[in-house]
N, C-alpha and C positions, 0 to 999 in steps of 0.2 A: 504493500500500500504506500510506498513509497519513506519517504524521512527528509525532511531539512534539515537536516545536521549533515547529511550528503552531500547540501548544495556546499556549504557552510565549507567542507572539505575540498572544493572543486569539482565533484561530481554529479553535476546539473542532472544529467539522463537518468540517474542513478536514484537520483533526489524526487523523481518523479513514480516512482512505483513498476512493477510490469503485470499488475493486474488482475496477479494469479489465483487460482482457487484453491491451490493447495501447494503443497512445498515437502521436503525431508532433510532429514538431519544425517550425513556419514559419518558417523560417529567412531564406532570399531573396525578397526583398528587405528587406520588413517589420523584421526586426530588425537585419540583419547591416548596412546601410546606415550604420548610427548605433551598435551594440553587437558586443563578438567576439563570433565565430560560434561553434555551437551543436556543434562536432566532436568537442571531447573527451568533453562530456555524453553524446551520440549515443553514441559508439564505447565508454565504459565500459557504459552502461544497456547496451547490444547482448552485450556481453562476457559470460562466466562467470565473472568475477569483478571485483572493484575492491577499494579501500584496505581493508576489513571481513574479506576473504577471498573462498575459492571460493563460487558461490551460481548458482542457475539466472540463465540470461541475463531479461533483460525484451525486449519486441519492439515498437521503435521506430522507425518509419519517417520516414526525413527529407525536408525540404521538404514534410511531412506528405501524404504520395504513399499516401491511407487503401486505395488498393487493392493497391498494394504490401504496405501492412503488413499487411490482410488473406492476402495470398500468404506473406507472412513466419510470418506465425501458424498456417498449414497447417502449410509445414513444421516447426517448432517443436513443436503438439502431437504430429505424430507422430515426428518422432525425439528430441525431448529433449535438442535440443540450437542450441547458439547462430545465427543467420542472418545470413547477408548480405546488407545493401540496397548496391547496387550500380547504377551507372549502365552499360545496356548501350550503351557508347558507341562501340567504331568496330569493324569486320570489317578486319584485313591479310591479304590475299591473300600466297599465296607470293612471286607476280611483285612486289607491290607493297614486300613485305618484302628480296626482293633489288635493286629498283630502288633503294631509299632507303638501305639500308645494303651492299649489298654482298657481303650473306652469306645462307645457304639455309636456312630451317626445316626442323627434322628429326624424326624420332618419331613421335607422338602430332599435333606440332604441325604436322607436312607438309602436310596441305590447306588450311592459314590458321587464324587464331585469331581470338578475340572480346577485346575488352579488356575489362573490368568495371573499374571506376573510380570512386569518388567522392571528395565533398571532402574525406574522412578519417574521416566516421561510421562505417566497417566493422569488423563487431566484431573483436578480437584476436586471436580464435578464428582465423583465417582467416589468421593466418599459418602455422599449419604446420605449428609448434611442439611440437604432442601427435605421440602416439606412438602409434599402436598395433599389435600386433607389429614393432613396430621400423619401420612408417612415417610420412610425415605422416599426421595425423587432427585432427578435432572430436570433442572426445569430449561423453558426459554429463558434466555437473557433479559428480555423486559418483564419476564413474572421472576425475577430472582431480587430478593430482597439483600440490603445492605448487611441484617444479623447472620441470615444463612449463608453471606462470604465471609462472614468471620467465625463461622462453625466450620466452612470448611477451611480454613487456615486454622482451627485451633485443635480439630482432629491429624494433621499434615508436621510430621518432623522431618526436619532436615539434617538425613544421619550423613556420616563424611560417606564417600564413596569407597566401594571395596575394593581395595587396591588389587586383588588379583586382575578385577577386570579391567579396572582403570587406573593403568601405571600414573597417568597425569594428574590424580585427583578426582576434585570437584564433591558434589552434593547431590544427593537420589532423595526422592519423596517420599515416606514412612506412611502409611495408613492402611487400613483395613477396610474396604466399603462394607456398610450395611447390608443387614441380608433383608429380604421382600421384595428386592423392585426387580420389575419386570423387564427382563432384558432382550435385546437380538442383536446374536454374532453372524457377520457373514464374513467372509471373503472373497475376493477375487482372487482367480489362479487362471495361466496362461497355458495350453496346454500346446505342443507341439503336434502341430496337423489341424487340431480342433479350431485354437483359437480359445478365446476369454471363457471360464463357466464360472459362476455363481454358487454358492455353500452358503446355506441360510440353520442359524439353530435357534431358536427361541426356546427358552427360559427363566430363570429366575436367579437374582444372588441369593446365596444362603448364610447364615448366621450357626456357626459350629463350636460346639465346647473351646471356651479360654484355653484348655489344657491342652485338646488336640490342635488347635490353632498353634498353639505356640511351637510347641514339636514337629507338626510337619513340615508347617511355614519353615524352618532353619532346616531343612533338606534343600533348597535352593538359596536364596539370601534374603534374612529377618530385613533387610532395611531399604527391601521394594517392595512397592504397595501393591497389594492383594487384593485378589476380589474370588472370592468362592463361588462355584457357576453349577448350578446344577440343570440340564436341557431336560424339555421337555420332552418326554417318551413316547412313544408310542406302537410298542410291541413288534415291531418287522424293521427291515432293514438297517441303514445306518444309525436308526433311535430304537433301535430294541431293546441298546443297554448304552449305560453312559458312555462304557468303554469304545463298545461299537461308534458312538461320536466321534472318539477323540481320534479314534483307529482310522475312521473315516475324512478327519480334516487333513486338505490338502497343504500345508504346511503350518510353521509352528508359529503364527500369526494369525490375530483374530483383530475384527473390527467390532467394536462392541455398541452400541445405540438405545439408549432407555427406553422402555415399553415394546411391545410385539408390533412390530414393523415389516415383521414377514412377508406380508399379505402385497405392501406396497413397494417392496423391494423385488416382488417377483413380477408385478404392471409394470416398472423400469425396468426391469431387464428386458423382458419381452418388447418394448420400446425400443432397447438399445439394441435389439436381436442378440441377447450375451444366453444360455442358456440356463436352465437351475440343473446341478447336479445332486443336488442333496437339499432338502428343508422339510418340518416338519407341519407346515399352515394342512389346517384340515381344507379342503375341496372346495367345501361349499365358502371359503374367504378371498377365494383367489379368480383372479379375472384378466385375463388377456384377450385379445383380440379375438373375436370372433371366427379370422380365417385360420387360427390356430386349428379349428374344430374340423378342417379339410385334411387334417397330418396323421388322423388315427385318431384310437380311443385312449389308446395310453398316452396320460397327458404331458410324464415326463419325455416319455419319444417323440411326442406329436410337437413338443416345445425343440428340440435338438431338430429336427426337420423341417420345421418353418421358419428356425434361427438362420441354419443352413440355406436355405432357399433365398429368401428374403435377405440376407446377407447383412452385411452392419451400414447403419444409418453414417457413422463417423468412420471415417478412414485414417 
């Protein structure tokens, strides 16, 4: 969006902006080897707000992961509101969460969880924090109140960075998101021959015993922020068990977007002609074109054939 303090330096063109709708950070190794790393940056841009005030998030992808932040940028235009880049980094089975600590997952979280995890880019938004009717939420930007940016800054530490990974330094973002709110992970993945397909998982954060939080949270690193994810089921294929999800994500990158956005994630693709490879939106939520109904009955074939056909709108 540009900066005057560019022009300020001599650089007029620079000072002007170039427009963009989204951006990434190359973080590892390239910089972080020799300079602190890139987390506080990442996680305020991400954020709905920073030192100025409230303000729409920006959508920035780290390790500059351009198809994530593609993913990130779906959900953004359509809810208006801030995303999580997140590493979808390990599946805990029930058994494996009682073998290690001792204790049983319960709720929401009884057939196992997803961990989401990075080095501390995740926006602030994601802890919790907002409110709405009285539970966690992401809100928009103009419904975020001045007390719920100072809840989410008062949930949020700034532990030093873990020098294994970041010989240079710097500062990663500490917190735990709340568990209840309704989440949806997609990504985008490019496939070689195919072209772009879509991964959609709707679910929920979940809120798990202090004790096993603390325990298995320090099998990856205590001082990135966490979000506990547990997807919605639904007894056959890639959501027949949690594992099946995580076994099923096409890499270890997730976009994350508050509330079930499934439904309008798969009317853009089919817009963009990009295909769905995997989501779990019941039937009767989902709506694409009409001539999609010329491809067959099976609607995930019938969508890969009319993708194919029809070809992509942007080149």
């Amino acid at each position: 969006k540009g900066n005057p303090r560019l022009k300020e330096m001599g650089f007029k063109e620079e000072a002007i902006g170039h427009n963009a709708l989204l951006a990434g950070f190359q973080g590892q190794r390239q910089w972080t080897d020799f300079l602190p790393n890139g987390d506080f940056s990442e996680t305020i841009l991400n954020s709905s707000f920073d030192w100025n005030g409230i303000r729409e998030a920006y959508v920035l992808a780290t390790e500059n992961d351009s198809l994530n932040g593609v993913a990130m940028l779906f959900g953004h235009l359509i809810s208006n509101k801030a995303q999580l880049f997140s590493d979808v980094r390990t599946y805990w089975s029930p058994e494996s969460v009682k073998r290690v600590t001792g204790k049983e997952l319960t709720g929401q979280a009884a057939n196992g969880i997803i961990h989401l995890i990075n080095s501390g880019a995740t926006t602030l938004d994601a802890t919790g924090k907002q409110r709405l009717n009285g539970k966690p939420a992401m809100k928009e930007p103009w419904n975020i109140t001045e007390e719920e940016v100072e809840a989410c800054l008062r949930a949020t530490t700034w532990s030093p960075a873990n020098r294994d990974y970041f010989r240079g330094g710097g500062y990663s973002s500490t917190f735990l998101s709340e568990g209840g709110m309704p989440m949806t992970m997609c990504r985008l993945n490019l496939v070689d021959g195919l072209g772009p397909v879509l991964q959609i998982a709707e679910g929920w954060t979940v809120e798990i015993d202090p004790e096993i939080h603390d325990i298995i949270n320090r099998r990856t690193d205590k001082t990135w922020p966490t979000t506990w994810f547990a997807p919605r089921l639904t007894g056959k294929g890639p959501f027949r068990d949690v594992y099946s999800v995580m076994n099923n994500w096409g890499a270890n990158h997730g976009a994350i977007s508050y509330g079930h956005i499934g439904q309008d994630l798969i009317t853009l693709a089919s817009m963009l002609r990009i295909p769905v490879c995997m989501h779990n939106v019941e039937d009767e939520e989902i709506f694409r074109p009409s001539a999609w109904n010329a491809f067959g009955m099976d609607r995930e074939g019938a969508d890969f054939r009319a993708c194919k056909n029809f070809g992509p709108i942007y080149k």
